[in-house]
C-alpha positions as protocol buffer text, in pm:
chain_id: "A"
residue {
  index: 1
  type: UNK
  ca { x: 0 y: 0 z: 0 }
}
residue {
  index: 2
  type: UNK
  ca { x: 172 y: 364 z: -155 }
}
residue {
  index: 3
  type: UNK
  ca { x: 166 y: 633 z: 162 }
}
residue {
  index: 4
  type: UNK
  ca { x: -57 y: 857 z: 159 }
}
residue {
  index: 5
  type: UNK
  ca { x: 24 y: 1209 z: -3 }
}
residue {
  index: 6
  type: UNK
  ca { x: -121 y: 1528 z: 138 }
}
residue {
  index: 7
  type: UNK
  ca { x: 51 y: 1763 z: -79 }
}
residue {
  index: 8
  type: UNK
  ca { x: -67 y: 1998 z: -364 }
}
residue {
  index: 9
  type: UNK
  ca { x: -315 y: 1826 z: -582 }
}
residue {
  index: 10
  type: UNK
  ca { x: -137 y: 1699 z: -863 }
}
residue {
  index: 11
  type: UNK
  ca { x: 228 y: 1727 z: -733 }
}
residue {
  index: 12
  type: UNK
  ca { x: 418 y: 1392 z: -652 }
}
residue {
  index: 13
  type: UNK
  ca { x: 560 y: 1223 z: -307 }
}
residue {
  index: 14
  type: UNK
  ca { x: 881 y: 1414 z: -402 }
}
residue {
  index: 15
  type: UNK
  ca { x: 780 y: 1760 z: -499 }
}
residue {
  index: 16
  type: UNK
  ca { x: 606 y: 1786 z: -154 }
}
residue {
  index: 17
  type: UNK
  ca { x: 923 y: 1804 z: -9 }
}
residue {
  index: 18
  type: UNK
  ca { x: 994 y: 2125 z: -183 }
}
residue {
  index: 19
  type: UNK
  ca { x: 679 y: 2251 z: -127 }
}
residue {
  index: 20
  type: UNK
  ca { x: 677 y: 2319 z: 231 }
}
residue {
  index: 21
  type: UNK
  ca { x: 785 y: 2641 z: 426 }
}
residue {
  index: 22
  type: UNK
  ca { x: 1092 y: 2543 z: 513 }
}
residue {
  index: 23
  type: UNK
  ca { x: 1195 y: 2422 z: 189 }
}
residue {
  index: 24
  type: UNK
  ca { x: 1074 y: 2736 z: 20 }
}
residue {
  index: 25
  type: UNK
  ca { x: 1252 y: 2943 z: 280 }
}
residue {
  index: 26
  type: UNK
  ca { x: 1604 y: 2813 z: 222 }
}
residue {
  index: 27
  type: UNK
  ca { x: 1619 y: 2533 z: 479 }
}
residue {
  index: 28
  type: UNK
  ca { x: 1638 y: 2147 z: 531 }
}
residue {
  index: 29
  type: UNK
  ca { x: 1435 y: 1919 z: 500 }
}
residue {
  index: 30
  type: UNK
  ca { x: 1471 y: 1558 z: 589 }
}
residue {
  index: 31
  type: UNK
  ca { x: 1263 y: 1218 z: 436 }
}
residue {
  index: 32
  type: UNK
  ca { x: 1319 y: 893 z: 524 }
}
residue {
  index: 33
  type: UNK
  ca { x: 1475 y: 632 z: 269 }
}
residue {
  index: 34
  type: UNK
  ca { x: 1224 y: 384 z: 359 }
}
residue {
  index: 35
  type: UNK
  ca { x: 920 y: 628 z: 307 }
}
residue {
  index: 36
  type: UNK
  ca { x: 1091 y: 730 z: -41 }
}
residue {
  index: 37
  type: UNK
  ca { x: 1084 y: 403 z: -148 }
}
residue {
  index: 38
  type: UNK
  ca { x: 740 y: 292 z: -21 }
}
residue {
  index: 39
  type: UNK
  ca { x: 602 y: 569 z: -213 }
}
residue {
  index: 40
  type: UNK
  ca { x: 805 y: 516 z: -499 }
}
residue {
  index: 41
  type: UNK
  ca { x: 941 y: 852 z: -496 }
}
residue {
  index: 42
  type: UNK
  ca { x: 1323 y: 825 z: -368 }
}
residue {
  index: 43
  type: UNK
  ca { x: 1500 y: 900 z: -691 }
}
residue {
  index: 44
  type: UNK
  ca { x: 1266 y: 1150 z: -812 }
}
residue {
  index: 45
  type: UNK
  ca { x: 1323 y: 1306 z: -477 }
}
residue {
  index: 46
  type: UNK
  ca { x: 1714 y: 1306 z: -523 }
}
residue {
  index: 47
  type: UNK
  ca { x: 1686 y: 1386 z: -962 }
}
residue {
  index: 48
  type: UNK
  ca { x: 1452 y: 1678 z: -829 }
}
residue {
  index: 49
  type: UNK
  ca { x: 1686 y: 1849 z: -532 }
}
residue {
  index: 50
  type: UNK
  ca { x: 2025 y: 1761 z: -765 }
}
residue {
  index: 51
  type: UNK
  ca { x: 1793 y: 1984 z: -1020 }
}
residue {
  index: 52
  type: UNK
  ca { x: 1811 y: 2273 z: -785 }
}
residue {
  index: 53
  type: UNK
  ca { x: 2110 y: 2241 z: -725 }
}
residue {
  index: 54
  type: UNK
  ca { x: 2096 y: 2146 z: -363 }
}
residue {
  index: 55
  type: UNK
  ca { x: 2314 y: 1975 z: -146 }
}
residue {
  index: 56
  type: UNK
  ca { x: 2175 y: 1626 z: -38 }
}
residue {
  index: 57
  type: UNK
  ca { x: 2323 y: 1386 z: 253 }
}
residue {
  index: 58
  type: UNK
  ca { x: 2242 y: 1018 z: 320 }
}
residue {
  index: 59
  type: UNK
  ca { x: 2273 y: 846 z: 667 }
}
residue {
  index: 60
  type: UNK
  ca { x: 2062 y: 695 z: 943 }
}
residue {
  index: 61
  type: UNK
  ca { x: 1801 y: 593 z: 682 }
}
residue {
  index: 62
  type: UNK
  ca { x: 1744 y: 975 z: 623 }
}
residue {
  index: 63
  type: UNK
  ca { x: 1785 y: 1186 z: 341 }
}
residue {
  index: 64
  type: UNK
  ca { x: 1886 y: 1517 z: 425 }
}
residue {
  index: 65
  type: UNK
  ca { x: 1816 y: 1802 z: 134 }
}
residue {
  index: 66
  type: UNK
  ca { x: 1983 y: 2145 z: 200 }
}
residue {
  index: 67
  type: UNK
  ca { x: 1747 y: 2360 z: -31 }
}
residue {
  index: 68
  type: UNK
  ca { x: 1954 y: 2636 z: -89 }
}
residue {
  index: 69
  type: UNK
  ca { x: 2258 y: 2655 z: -301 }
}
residue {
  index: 70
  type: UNK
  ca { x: 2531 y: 2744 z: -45 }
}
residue {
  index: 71
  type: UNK
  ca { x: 2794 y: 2469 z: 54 }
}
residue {
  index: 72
  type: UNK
  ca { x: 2787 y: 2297 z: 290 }
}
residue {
  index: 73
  type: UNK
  ca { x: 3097 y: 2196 z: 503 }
}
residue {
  index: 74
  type: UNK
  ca { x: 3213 y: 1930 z: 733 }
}
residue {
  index: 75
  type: UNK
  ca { x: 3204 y: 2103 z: 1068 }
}
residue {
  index: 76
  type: UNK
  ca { x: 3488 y: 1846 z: 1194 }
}
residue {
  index: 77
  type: UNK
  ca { x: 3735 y: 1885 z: 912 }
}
residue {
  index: 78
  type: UNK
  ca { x: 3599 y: 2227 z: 765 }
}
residue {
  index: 79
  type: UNK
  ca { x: 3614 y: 2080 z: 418 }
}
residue {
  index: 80
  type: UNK
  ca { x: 3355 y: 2106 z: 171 }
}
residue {
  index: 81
  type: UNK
  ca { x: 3087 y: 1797 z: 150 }
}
């Protein structure tokens, strides 16, 4: 059974993401792999943030979408991710 979507009527599992405040405000937002791929939606998800230009980190089961365009940097080693 696909998860339910609650998003704009029309838009995909994926494009929700970047439809919410925070996305559309410049800041992260975070899916789970496993909900990606119930719903079918994780590469869309990643094809659509790459798009944007965005940075996008995978661990703990989460994807993790920085939805702006500035680097991002390792905060251990200071270099870029």
């Amino acid at each position: 059974m696909a998860t339910k979507y609650r998003g704009p009527k029309g838009a995909s599992w994926a494009a929700q993401a970047f439809e919410s405040k925070t996305a559309k405000a410049g800041g992260v937002v975070r899916r789970s792999v496993a909900a990606a791929k119930k719903a079918n939606g994780y590469h869309d998800l990643i094809n659509m943030a790459r798009t944007r230009g965005y940075a996008i980190l995978l661990g703990g089961g989460q994807i993790v979408i920085f939805c702006n365009t500035d680097r991002v940097i390792n905060a251990l080693t200071g270099a870029p991710i």
